[in-house]
C-alpha positions as CSV (number, residue, x, y, z in Angstrom):
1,X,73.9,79.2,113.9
2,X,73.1,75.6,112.9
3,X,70.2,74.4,115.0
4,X,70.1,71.4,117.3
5,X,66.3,71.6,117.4
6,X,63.5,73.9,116.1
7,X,60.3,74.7,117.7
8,X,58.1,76.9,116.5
9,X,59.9,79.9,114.7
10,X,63.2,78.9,117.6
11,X,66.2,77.3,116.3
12,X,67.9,75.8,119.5
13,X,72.0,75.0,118.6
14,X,71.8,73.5,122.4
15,X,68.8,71.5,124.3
16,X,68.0,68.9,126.7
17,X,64.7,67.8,127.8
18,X,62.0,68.9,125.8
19,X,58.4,68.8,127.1
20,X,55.1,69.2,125.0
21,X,52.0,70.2,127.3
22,X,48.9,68.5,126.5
23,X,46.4,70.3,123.8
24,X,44.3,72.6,125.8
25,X,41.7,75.1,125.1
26,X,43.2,78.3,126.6
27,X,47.2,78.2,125.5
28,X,49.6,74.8,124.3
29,X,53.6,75.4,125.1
30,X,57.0,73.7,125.1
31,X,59.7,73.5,127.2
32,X,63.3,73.7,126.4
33,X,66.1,72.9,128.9
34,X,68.9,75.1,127.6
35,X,71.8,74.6,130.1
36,X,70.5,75.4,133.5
37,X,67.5,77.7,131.8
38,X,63.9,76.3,130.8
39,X,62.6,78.1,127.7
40,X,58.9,78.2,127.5
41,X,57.7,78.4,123.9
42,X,53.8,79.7,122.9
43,X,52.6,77.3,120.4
44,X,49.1,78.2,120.1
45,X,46.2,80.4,121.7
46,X,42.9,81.7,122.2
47,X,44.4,84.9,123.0
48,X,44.5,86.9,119.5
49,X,46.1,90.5,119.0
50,X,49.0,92.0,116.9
51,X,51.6,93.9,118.1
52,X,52.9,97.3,116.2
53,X,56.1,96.6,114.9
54,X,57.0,100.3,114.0
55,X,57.1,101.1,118.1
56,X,59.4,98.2,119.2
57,X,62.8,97.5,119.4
58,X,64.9,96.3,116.2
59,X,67.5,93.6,115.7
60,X,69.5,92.6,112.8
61,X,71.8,90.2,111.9
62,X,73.0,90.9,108.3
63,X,70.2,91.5,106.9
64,X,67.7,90.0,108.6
65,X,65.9,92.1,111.0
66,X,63.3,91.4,113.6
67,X,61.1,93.8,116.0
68,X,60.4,92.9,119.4
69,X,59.7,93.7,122.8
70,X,61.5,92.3,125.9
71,X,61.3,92.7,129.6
72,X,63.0,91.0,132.0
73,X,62.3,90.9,136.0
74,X,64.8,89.1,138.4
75,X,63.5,87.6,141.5
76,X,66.9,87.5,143.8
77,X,69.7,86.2,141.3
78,X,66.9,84.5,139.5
79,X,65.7,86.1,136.0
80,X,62.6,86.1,133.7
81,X,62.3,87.2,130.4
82,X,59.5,87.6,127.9
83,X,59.5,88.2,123.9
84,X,56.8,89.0,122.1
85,X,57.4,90.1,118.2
86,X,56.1,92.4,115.5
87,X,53.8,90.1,113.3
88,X,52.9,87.6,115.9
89,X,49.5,86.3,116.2
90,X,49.2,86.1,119.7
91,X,49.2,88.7,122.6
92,X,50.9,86.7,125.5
93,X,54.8,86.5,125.5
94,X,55.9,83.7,122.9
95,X,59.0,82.9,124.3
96,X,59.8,83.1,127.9
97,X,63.4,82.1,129.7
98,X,63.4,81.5,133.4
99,X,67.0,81.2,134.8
100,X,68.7,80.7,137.8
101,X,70.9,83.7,137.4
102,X,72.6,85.7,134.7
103,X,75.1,83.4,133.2
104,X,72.7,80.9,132.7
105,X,70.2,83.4,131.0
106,X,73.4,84.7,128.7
107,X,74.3,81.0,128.0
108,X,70.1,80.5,127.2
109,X,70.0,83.7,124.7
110,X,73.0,82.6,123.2
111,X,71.7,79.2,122.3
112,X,68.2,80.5,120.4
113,X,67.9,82.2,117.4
114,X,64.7,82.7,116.0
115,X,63.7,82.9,112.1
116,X,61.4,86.3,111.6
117,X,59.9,84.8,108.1
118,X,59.2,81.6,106.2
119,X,63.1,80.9,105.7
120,X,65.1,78.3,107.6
121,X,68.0,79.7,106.8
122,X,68.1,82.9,108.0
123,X,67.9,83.7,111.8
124,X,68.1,86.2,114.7
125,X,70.1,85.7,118.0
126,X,68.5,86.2,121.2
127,X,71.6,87.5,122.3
128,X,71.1,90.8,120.1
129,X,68.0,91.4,121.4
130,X,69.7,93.8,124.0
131,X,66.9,96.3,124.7
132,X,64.9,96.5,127.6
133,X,61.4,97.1,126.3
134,X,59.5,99.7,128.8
135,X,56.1,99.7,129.3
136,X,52.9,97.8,128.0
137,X,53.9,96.4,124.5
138,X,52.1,97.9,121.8
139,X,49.6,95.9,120.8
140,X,47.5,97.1,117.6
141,X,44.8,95.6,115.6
142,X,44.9,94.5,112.4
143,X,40.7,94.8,111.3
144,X,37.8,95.8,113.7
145,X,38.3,96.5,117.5
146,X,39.3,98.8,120.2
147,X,42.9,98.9,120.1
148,X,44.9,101.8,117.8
149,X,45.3,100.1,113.8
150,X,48.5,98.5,112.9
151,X,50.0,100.5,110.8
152,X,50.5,99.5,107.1
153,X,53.8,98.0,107.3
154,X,53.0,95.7,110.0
């Protein structure tokens, strides 16, 4: 996928209208109009956590692989999704898409791949990310608190 725009760890082959919010002290997002779609993007927090990458679901392309956790709730024909990822830093979703209806959340998934390491290169589709995660995602910590330890790997 060749990328129209990056945010974040998001390659975006389509976009319109991008929006910053202003620096704040709880959370700081973008928005991405992706056909009829906005695409909310998580680009910093107060809220810290890791999630354990070993109990989510897996997607590859080649050889490129990312874990994650997805749920989506419609509202009508209207759908809302949320990603979180094995590795991330932060315990709310990182991406969210809020469509009008299913095409347009399709056409949204299909547009953003995102890049599970440091290399630009290589990236995920959205549009593999096909399983509905159940449940609270599984959060772990990395040192000290109340939460099970992240496993080794993570």
């Amino acid at each position: 996928m060749s990328c129209l725009l990056i945010v974040a760890a998001f390659c975006f082959s389509d976009a319109g209208k991008v929006a910053i919010d202003p620096q704040s002290t709880v959370a700081r997002f973008a928005t991405v109009a992706v056909g009829k779609a906005d695409v909310q993007i998580l680009l910093s927090s107060d809220s810290f956590g890791s999630f354990d990458a070993t109990r989510m679901a897996r997607a590859c392309d080649g050889q490129t692989c990312i874990a994650y956790y997805r749920r989506c709730e419609p509202a009508g024909r209207a759908v809302t999704c949320s990603y979180r990822f094995g590795g991330a830093v932060y315990t709310q979703p990182v991406l969210v898409i809020r469509a009008p209806d299913q095409a347009a959340l399709a056409k949204a998934e299909a547009a953003i791949a995102i890049f599970p390491g440091e290399d630009r290169e290589r990236a995920v589709s959205l549009r593999l990310l096909s399983v509905e995660s159940r449940g609270e995602p599984p959060t772990c910590r990395p040192e000290g608190g109340r939460m099970p330890k992240c496993p080794a790997t993570n």
